[in-house]
C-alpha positions, 0 to 999 in steps of 0.5 A: 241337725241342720242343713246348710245350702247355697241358693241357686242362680236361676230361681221360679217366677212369681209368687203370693203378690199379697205378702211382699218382702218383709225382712224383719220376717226373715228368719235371723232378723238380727241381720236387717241392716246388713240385708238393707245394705246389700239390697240399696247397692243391689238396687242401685248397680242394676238401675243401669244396664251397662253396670249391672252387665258386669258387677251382676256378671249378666249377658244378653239372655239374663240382663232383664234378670237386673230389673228384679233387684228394683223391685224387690220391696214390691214384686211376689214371694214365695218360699225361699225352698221353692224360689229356687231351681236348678240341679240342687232343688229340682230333685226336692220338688218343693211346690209337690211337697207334702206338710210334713215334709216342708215342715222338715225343711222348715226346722233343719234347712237353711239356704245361704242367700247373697241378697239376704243372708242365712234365711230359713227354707220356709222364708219368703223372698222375690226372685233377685239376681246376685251371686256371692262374687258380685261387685256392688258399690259401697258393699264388698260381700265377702267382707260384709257377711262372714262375721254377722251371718257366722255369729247369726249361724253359730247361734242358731245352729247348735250340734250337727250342722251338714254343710252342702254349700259351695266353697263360695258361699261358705265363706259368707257365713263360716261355721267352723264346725259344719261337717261338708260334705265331698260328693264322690263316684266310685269307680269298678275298681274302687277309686273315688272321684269328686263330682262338679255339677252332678254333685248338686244333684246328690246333694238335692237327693239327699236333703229330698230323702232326709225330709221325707223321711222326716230324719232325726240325726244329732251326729254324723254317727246317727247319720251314717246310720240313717244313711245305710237304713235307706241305702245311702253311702256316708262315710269317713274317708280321711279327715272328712266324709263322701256322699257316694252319688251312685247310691242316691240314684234312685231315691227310694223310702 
């Protein structure tokens, strides 16, 4: 199985300042020169306020947040797992994670980065700014990454592939048979609502779950299975499957 997620607009400070950003380290290093692309456009909108305020769509608090997309060949890595934050990678705790549970997220785990690409949980990366509907010059994202990150995906990711990305960063790396899935609250009287924020949460949640529990699915069958072992709601729900949030809280092994 692999598990696809979109990466975080607020990411962690700081890193190993002995390994800088090595792209041909990265995971899908057949992706280089589209990287190189989009990092010398990042590079160059956020060399001045004013262009970085709107293409990087920056306000007052977060325009400092332009100045790492100058000094991303030199600034500290850590791994891509845990540069993240936010509501989708809090529940992992990724720093407090045990080898073993890294060690999952490294074989099944691939975040969907604007900057880089698909890269692997495991990857080291510097904190950068930029979102899947940022305007760069010379480089439209929505153009530049679906073809080589799809081709890069589909050969990497044969048989199950869960996909817990957002809409916007699925259509920069489109994998035509991912299974997504929608994040619901079931009601008392059963009816289903789909979740907007809290949905990252659960999707978090789970991903924490299935590495801890160090989860060997291959079909939405296995995980459904795995799922109802741990008390997890998955399940079919028309020509798609719902995560049932309620069932996730709290996460328990």
């Amino acid at each position: 199985m692999t598990v696809l997620l979109p990466p975080s607009e607020t990411k962690r400070e700081g890193g190993d300042t002995e390994r800088t950003l090595d792209l041909g380290g990265l995971s899908f290093p057949e992706l280089a020169t589209e990287r190189a692309a989009v990092i010398t456009a990042a590079r160059s909108v956020s060399s001045e306020e004013t262009s970085a305020r709107t293409a990087l769509k920056l306000g007052p608090k977060s325009i400092a947040e332009r100045l790492r997309n100058l000094v991303l060949e030199t600034s500290p890595t850590m791994p891509a797992i845990e540069r993240y934050t936010g509501v989708l990678y809090d529940p992992l705790d990724a720093p407090a994670a045990d080898a073993s549970t890294r060690a999952w997220w490294d074989r099944h785990v691939i975040v969907q980065s604007a900057m880089f690409g698909p890269i692997g949980a495991g990857d080291l990366i510097p904190a950068y700014r930029l979102s899947h509907d940022s305007r760069l010059p010379g480089v439209r994202l929505a153009s530049h990454w679906p073809a080589p990150a799809g081709a890069a995906l589909a050969a990497r990711a044969p048989g199950l592939v869960l996909d817990l990305r957002s809409e916007g960063y699925r259509s920069l790396g489109p994998v035509p048979d991912a299974v997504p899935l929608r994040v619901v609250s079931v009601g008392g009287d059963g009816r289903r609502k789909a979740l907007n924020h809290w949905n990252k949460t659960a999707k978090g949640r789970l991903v924490s779950l299935l590495a801890r529990t160090g989860a060997a699915v291959s079909s939405m069958a296995e995980l459904t299975a795995w799922a109802a072992a741990h008390g997890v709601v998955v399940e079919p729900v028309g020509d798609g499957w719902d995560l049932v949030a309620e069932s996730l809280e709290p996460v328990s092994v």
